[in-house]
C-alpha positions as CSV (number, residue, x, y, z in Angstrom):
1,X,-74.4,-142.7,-8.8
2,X,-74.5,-144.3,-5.6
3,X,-72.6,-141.5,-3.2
4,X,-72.6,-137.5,-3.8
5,X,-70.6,-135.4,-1.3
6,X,-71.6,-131.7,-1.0
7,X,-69.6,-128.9,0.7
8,X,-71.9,-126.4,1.6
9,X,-70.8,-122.5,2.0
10,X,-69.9,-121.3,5.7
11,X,-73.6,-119.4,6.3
12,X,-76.7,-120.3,7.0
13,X,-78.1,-118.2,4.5
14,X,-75.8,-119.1,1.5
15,X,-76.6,-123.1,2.8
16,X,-80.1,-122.4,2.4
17,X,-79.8,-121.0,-0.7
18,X,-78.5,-124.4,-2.0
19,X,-81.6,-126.4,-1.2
20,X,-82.9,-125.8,-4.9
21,X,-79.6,-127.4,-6.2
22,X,-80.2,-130.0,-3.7
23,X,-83.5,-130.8,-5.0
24,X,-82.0,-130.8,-8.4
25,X,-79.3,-133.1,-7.4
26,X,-81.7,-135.2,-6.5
27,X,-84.0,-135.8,-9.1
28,X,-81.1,-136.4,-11.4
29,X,-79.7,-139.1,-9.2
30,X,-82.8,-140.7,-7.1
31,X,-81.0,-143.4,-5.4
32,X,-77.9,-141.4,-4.4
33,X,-76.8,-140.5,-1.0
34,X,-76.0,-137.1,0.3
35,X,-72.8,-136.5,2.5
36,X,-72.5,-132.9,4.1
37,X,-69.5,-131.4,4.7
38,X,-69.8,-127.9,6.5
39,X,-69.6,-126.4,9.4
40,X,-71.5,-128.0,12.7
41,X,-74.5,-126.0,12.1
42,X,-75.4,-128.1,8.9
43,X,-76.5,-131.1,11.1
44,X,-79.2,-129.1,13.1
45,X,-80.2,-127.4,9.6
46,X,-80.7,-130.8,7.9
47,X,-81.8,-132.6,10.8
48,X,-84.9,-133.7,9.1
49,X,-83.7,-133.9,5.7
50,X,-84.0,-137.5,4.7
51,X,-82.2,-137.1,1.2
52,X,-79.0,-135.9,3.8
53,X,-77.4,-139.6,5.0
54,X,-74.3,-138.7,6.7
55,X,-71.9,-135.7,7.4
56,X,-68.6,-134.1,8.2
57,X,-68.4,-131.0,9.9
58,X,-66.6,-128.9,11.9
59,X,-66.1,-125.8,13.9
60,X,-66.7,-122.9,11.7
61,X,-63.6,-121.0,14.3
62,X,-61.4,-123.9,12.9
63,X,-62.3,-124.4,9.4
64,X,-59.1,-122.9,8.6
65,X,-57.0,-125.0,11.2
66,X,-54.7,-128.1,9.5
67,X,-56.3,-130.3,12.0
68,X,-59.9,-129.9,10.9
69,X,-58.3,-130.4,7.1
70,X,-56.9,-133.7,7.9
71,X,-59.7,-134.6,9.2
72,X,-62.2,-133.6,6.2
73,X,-59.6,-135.6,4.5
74,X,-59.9,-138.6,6.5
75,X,-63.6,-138.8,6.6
76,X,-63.6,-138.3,2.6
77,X,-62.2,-141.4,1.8
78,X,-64.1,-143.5,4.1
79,X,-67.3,-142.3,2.0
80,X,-65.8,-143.1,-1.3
81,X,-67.5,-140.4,-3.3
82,X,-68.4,-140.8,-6.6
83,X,-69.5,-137.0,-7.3
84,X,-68.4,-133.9,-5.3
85,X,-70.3,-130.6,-5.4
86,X,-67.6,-128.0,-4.3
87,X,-70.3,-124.8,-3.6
88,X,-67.1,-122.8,-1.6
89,X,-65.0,-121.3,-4.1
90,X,-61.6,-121.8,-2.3
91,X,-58.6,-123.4,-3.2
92,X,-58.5,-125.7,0.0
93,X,-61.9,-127.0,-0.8
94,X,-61.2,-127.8,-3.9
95,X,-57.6,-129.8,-2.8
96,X,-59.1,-131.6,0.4
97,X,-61.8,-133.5,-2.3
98,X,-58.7,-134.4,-4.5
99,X,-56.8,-135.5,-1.5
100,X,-60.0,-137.0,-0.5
101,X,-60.2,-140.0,-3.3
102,X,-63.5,-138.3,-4.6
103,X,-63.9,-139.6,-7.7
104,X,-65.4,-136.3,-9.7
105,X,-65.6,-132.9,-8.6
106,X,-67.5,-129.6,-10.0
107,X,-67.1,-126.7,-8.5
108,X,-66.3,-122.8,-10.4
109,X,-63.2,-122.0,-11.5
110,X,-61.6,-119.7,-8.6
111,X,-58.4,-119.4,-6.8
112,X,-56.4,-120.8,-9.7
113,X,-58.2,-124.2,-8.8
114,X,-59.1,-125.2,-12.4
115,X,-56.6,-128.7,-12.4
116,X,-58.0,-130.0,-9.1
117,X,-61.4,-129.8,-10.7
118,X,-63.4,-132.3,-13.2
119,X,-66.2,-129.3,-14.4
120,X,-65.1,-125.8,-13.6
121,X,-67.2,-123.1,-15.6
122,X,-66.2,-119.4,-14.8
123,X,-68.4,-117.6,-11.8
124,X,-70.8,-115.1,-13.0
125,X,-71.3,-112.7,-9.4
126,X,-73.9,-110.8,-11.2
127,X,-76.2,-113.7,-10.7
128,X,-78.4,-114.7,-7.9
129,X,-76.9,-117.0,-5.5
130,X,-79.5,-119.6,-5.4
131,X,-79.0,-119.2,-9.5
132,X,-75.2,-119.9,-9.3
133,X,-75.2,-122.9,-7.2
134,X,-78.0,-124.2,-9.2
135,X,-76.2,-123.4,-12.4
136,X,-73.0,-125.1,-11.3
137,X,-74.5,-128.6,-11.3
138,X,-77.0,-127.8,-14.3
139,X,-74.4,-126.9,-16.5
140,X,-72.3,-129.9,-15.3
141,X,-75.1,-132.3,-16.5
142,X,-76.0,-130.5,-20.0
143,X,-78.7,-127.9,-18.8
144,X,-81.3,-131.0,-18.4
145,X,-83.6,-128.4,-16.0
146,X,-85.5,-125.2,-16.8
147,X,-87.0,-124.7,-14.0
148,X,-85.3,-123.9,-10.0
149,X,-87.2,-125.9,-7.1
150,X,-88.4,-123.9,-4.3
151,X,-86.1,-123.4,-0.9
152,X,-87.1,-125.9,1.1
153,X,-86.0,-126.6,4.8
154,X,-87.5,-129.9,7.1
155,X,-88.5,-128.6,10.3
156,X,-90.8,-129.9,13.4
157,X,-92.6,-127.0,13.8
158,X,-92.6,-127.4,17.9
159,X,-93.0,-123.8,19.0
160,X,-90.6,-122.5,21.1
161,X,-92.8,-119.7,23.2
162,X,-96.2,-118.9,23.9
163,X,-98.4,-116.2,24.8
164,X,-101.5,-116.2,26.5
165,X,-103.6,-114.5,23.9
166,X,-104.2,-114.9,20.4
167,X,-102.7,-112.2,19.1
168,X,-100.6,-112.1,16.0
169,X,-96.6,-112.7,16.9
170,X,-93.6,-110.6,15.3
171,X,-90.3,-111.3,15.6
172,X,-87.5,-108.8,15.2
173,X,-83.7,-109.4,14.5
174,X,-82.1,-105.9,14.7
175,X,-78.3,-107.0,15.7
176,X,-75.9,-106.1,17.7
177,X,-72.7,-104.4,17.9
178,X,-71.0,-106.5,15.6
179,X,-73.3,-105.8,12.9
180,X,-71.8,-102.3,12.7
181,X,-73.7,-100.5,10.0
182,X,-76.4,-103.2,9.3
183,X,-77.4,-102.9,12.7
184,X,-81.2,-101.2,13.2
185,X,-80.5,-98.1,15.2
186,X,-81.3,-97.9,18.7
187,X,-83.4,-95.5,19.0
188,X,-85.4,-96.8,16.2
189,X,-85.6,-100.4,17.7
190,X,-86.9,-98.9,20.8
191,X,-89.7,-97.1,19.4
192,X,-90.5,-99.5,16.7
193,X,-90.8,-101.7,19.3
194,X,-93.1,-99.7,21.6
195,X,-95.2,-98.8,18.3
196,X,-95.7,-102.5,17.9
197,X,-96.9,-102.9,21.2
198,X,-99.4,-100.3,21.3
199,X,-100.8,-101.8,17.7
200,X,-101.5,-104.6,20.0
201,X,-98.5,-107.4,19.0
202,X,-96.9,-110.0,20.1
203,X,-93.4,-109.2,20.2
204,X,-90.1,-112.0,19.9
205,X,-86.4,-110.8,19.7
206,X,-84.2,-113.3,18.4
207,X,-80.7,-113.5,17.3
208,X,-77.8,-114.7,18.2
209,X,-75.4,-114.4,21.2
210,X,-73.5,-111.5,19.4
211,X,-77.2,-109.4,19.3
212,X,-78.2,-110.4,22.8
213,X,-76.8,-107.0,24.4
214,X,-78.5,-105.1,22.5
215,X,-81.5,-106.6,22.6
216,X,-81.8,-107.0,25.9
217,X,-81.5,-103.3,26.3
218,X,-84.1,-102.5,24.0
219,X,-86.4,-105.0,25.9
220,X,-85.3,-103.0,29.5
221,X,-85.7,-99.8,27.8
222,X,-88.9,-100.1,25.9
223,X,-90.9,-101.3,28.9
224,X,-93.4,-103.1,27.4
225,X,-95.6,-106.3,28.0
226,X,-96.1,-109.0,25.8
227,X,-92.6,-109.3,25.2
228,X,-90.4,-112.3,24.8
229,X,-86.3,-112.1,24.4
230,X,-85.4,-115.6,22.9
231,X,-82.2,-114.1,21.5
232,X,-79.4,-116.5,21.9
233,X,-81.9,-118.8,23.9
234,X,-82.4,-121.8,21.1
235,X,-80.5,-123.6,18.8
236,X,-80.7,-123.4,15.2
237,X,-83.7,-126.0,15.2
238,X,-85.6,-123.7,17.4
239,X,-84.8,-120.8,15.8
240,X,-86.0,-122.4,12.7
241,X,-89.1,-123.4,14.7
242,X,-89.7,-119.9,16.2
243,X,-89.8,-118.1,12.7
244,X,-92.1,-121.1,11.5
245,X,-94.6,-120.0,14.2
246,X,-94.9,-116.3,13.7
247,X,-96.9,-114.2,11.6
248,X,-94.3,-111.9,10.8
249,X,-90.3,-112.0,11.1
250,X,-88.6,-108.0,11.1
251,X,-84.9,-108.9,10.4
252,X,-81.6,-107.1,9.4
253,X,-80.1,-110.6,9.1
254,X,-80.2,-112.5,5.8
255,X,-80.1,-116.1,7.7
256,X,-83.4,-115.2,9.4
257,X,-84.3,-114.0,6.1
258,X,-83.6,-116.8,4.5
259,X,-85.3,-119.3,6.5
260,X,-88.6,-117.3,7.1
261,X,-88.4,-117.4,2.7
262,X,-87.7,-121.6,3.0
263,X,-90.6,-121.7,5.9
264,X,-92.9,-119.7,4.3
265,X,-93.2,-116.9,6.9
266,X,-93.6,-113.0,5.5
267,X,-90.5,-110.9,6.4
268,X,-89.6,-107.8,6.4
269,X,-85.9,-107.1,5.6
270,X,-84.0,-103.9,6.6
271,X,-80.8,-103.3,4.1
272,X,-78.5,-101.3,5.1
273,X,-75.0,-101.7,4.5
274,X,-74.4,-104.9,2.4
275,X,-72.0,-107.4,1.7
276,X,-73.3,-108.5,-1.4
277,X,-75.4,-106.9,-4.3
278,X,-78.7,-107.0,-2.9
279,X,-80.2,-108.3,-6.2
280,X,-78.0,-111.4,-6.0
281,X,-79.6,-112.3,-1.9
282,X,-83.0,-111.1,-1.8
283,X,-85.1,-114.6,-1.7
284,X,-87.0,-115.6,-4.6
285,X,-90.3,-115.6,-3.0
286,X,-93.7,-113.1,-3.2
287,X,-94.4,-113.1,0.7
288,X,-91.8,-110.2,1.5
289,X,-90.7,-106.6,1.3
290,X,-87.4,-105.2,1.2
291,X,-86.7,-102.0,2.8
292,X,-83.5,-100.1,1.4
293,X,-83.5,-96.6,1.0
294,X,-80.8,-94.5,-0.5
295,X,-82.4,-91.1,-1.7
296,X,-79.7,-89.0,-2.3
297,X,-77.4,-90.6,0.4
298,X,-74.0,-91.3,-0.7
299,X,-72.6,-93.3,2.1
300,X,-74.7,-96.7,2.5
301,X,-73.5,-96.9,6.2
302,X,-75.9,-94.1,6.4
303,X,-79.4,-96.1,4.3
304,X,-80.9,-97.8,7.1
305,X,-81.8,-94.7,8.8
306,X,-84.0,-94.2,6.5
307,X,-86.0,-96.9,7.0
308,X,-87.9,-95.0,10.0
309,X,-90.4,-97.5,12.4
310,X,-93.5,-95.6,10.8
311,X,-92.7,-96.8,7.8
312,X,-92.2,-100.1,8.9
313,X,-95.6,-100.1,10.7
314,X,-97.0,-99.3,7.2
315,X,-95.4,-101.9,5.9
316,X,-96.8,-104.5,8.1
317,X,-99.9,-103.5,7.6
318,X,-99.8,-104.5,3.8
319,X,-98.4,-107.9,4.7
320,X,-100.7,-109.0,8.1
């Protein structure tokens, strides 16, 4: 097997999430080269991946757009592709490979795809998703593996801030706006915030430009020292490198989530409203709590209130 082509999933997260299968991929076919294809991000995610040889990406606003499927299409067939591992479960995914002179393609059996596709089991949703993209190619090659590697992302480790004491760094991604009901409320964020500080913390918010409003009100509002707003101020190889270098990451987000699991940093995850079964998202990994709360709530817009900063102070407290 001399060329693979992947197509990741459209979220950092769910891309993570794949690096077991990767690893898998891998030891099946040593010698093989990896081709990408995913949105932009993928080339800052595997920058220093060295089973990853060459990509195809695009806009994630365009991924949709005929131009950016002729292109995929295009690029395809200059890689001549023995092997494609479709981990999207879309139709169009599954048609630009074909159209793409890939030789074999596996992917699940969705969107009435099945004939486009070499190996096309059924998707099982009640299984983890770093189980089901690990499943797809296992079952393709006869259930050869037992056992799922560990996430895994290559980073630098350059830190990306810096604090003149030596105290122990927490960072918090609590959203913005459009994270609706996810979203940590504001009072909350301002007291958990201020709580922090007085426990004597160093304090990062980080996020994307979508959270950056918020946070920077929180930041204004809470008043505090030793407080540093990186949200929207790196790329995704310094974000990487920023949750690499704390002590502790406090996120509603499952992309931080997930790379703090691949980087080894303890987390603290506030679940709310979810877009997924949390059973089938919550990293594989011991150095973690998950805080979701429904008591007798029957709206889950309404569960993250529950998670109140005292007890999120506790919970730090078992982890650092």
């Amino acid at each position: 097997m001399k060329k693979i082509i992947i197509r990741t999933p459209n979220f950092i997260g769910d891309t993570i999430n794949t690096t077991p299968c990767l690893e898998l991929i891998k030891q099946e076919y040593p010698e093989a080269e990896f081709t990408i294809v995913g949105p932009d991000f993928v080339r800052e995610l595997f920058k220093y991946d060295p089973r990853i040889t060459h990509y195809i990406t695009f806009p994630l606003k365009r991924k949709k757009k005929l131009s950016t499927y002729w292109k995929i299409v295009r690029e395809l067939r200059k890689e001549n592709g023995e092997l494609g591992v479709i981990f999207v479960n879309t139709f169009i995914s599954a048609l630009l490979f074909r159209l793409g002179n890939v030789k074999k393609n596996i992917g699940y059996n969705r969107e009435g795809r099945g004939f486009l596709l070499d190996f096309s089991p059924e998707i099982n949703y009640h299984k983890h998703y770093i189980n089901r993209y690990a499943f797809l190619f296992n079952e393709y090659i006869g259930n050869k593996y037992v056992y799922l590697p560990e996430l895994s992302l290559r980073y630098t480790g350059q830190k990306t801030f810096q604090f003149d004491n030596s105290h122990k760094t927490i960072a918090l991604y609590l959203g913005g706006e459009n994270k609706e009901f996810r979203k940590y409320p504001d009072e909350y964020a301002v007291q958990l915030l201020r709580l922090l500080n007085r426990q004597g913390y160093n304090l990062l918010l980080i996020g994307d430009e979508n959270d950056n409003i918020k946070h920077t009100q929180y930041a204004e509002e809470a008043r505090i020292d030793r407080l540093i707003n990186l949200t929207a101020r790196t790329t995704i190889e310094g974000f990487i490198n920023t949750i690499a270098n704390v002590d502790l990451i406090i996120t509603i987000d499952s992309s931080a989530l997930h790379i703090a699991a691949a980087v080894k940093t303890p987390f603290i995850a506030l679940m709310g409203l979810s877009t997924s079964p949390t059973s089938t998202i919550l990293p594989k990994v011991p150095l973690g709590r998950i805080l979701k709360i429904e008591n007798n709530l029957i709206r889950e817009e309404d569960y993250i209130r529950n998670i109140t900063p005292d007890l999120i102070l506790k919970t730090i407290s078992e982890l650092i």
